[in-house]
N, C-alpha and C positions, 0 to 999 in steps of 0.2 A: 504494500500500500504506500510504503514511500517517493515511488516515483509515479505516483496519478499526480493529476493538477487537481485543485482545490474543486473544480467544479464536475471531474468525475467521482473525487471523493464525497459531496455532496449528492449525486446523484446514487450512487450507493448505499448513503444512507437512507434516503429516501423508498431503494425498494427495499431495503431493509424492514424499514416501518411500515410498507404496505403489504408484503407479504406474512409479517406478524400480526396485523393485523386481520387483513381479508382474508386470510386460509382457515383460520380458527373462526371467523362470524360464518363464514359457510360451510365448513362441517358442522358447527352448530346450529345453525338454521334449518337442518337436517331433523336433526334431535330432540327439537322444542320448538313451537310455534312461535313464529316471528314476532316481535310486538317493537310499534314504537320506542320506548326506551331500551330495548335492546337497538335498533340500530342507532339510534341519539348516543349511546353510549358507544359504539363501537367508533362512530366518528369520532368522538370527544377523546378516545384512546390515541385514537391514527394522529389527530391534530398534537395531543402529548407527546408522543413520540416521536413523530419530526419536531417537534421544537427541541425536546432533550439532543434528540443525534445531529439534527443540526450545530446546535449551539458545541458540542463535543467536536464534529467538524472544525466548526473556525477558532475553536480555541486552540487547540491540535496544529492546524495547517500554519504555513509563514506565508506561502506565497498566495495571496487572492487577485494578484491581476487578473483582468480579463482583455480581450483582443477581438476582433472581429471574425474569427472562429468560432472563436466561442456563442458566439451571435447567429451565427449560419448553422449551426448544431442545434442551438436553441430552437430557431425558428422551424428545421426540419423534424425535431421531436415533436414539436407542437401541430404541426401539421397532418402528420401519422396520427397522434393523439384524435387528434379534431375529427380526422375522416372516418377512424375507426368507431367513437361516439356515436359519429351519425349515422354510420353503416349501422351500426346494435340497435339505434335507439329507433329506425324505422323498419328493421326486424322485430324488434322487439314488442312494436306496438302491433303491429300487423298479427305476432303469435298474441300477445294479451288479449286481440279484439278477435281473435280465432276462438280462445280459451273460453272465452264467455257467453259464446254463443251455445253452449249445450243445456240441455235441461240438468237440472240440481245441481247448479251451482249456487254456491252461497255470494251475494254480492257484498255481503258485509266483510269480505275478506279479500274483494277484488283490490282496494287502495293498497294494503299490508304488500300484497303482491307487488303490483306496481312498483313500489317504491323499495323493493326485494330489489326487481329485474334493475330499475334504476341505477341503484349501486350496484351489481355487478357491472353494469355500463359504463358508469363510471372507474368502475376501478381497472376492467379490459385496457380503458382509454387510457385513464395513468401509466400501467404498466407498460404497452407498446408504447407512448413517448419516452415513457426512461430508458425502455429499453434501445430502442432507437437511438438516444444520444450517446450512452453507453457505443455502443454499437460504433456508430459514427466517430465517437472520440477515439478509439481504439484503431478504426481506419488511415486516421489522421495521424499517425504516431509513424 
């Protein structure tokens, strides 16, 4: 880890903290019925935990320049990120509005759902940008 630059090592942290987190809320989500404050809390964890491994990052690191590389990684993560969101989340709604159309379904469980599929969308989208910049920086070496 001594020879990344500040912003691979920040990236790192980051899937560090997302794969502690979203691997455990969805084999849980498995095991026990979804409920609002489970996933409020699982957020509330993920936000903890990048802040702690962040903050461990730049106290850790010496060099934080940044270069307009670093800018062209960025922006290429974020774009991977962006598309892959939108690829899920018009998949996603098309199976949600698939799912609901059968008899005996409970509608009072449709939102819990949605907001299930949600964050897995979101969390698909984080990890293909990170990993993409990862990816990218590693190129660039």
């Amino acid at each position: 880890m001594a020879n990344l630059s500040y912003r691979e090592k920040c990236l790192y942290g980051a899937l560090v903290a997302d794969l502690a987190v979203f691997v455990p809320y969805f084999v849980l989500m498995h095991t026990r019925h979804a409920s609002l404050s489970f996933i409020a809390g699982s957020i509330t964890v993920l936000i903890a935990a990048q802040i702690v491994l962040q903050g461990a990052v730049a106290v850790f690191s010496r060099n934080r320049l940044k270069d307009e590389r670093d800018q062209l990684i960025l922006l290429r993560g974020y774009r991977a990120g962006y598309v892959t969101v939108l690829s899920l989340m018009l998949g996603g709604m098309l199976m949600l509005w698939m799912s609901g159309q059968g008899p005996g379904k409970n509608p009072d469980h449709f939102g819990l759902h949605f907001l299930s599929v949600f964050f897995l969308i979101l969390m698909i989208g984080e990890l293909v940008k990170t990993i993409t910049q990862l990816v990218t920086y590693r190129r660039a070496m």
